[in-house]
Structure formats: C-alpha cells, structure tokens
C-alpha positions as CSV (number, residue, x, y, z in Angstrom):
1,X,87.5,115.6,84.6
2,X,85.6,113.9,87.6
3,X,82.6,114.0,85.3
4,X,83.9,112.4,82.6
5,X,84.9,109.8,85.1
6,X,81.4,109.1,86.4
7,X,81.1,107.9,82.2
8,X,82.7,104.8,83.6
9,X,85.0,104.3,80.4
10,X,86.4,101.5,79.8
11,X,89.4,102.9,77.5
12,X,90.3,106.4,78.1
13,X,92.6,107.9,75.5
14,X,94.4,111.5,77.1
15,X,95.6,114.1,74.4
16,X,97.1,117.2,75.6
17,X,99.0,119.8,73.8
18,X,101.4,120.5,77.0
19,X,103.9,118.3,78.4
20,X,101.5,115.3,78.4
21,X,101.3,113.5,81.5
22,X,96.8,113.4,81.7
23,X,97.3,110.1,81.7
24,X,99.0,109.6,85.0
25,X,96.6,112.2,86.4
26,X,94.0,110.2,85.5
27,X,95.2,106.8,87.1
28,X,96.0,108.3,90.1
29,X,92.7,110.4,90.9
30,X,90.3,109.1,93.5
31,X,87.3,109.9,91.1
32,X,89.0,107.4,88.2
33,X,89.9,104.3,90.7
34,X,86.6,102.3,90.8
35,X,86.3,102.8,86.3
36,X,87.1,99.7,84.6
37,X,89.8,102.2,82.2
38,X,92.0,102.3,85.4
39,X,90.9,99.2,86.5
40,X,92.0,97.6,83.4
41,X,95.0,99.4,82.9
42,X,93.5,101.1,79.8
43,X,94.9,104.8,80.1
44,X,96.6,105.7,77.1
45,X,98.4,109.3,76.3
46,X,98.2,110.0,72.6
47,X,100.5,112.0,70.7
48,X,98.7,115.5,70.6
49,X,100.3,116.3,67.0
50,X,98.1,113.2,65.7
51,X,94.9,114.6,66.8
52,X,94.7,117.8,67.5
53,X,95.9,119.8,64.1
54,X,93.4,119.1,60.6
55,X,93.8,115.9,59.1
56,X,96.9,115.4,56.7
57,X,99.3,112.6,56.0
58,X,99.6,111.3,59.6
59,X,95.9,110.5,59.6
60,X,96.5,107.3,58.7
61,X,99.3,107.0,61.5
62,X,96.7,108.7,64.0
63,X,94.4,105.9,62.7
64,X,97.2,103.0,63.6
65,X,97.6,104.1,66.8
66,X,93.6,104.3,68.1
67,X,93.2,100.6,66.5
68,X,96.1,99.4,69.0
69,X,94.9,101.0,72.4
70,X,91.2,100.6,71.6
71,X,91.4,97.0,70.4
72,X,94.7,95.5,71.4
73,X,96.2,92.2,69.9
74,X,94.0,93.0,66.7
C-alpha cells in the first residue's frame, strides 16, 4: 500500500470484499498524507459487488459510479 502511495494519485478508488473501510486506512496513513488524493479529499470506497464479480447488468451501474468520483460535477 505505501507503494502504491509513492504513485502520488490524485483519485484513489478502494474496493475490498471485507467490511470496507481501505478508504479510511488510506487517509489516515503517514505514507498517503503528502498525495494530492488525500490532499484533495479524493478517497473513495467502491462497492466491491460492482467490481469485483464478471460484468453483468450492474456494469452500467459500476460505470455510473466511477464517472461521479473520478470526474465530479460532470
């Protein structure tokens, strides 16, 4: 994770199959502070059953929701 940090992202978009909260984990490490993601405000948990099973009739749901956190007020 501190890896992907050192990416400096300017969105980051947390799926996880478990109880969710990546996000929070993410805005609150020491390696994520200086990114412009955090920075921003731009962590976003995703809804796991959107991405992570094969493409079927929520795609275009799963679609929806990464146009609203990646380009906001679009």
């Amino acid at each position: 994770l501190a890896q992907a940090a050192s990416l400096n992202p300017d969105v980051v978009l947390a799926i996880s199959s478990g109880e969710g909260g990546l996000a929070a984990q993410v805005s609150a490490s020491p390696a994520w502070a200086g990114t412009p993601a955090v920075a921003g405000g731009r962590v976003h948990e995703a809804d796991a059953s959107l991405f992570l099973r094969s493409p079927g009739p929520r795609a275009a749901e799963a679609l929806e929701v990464l146009v609203r956190l990646l380009f906001p007020g679009r």
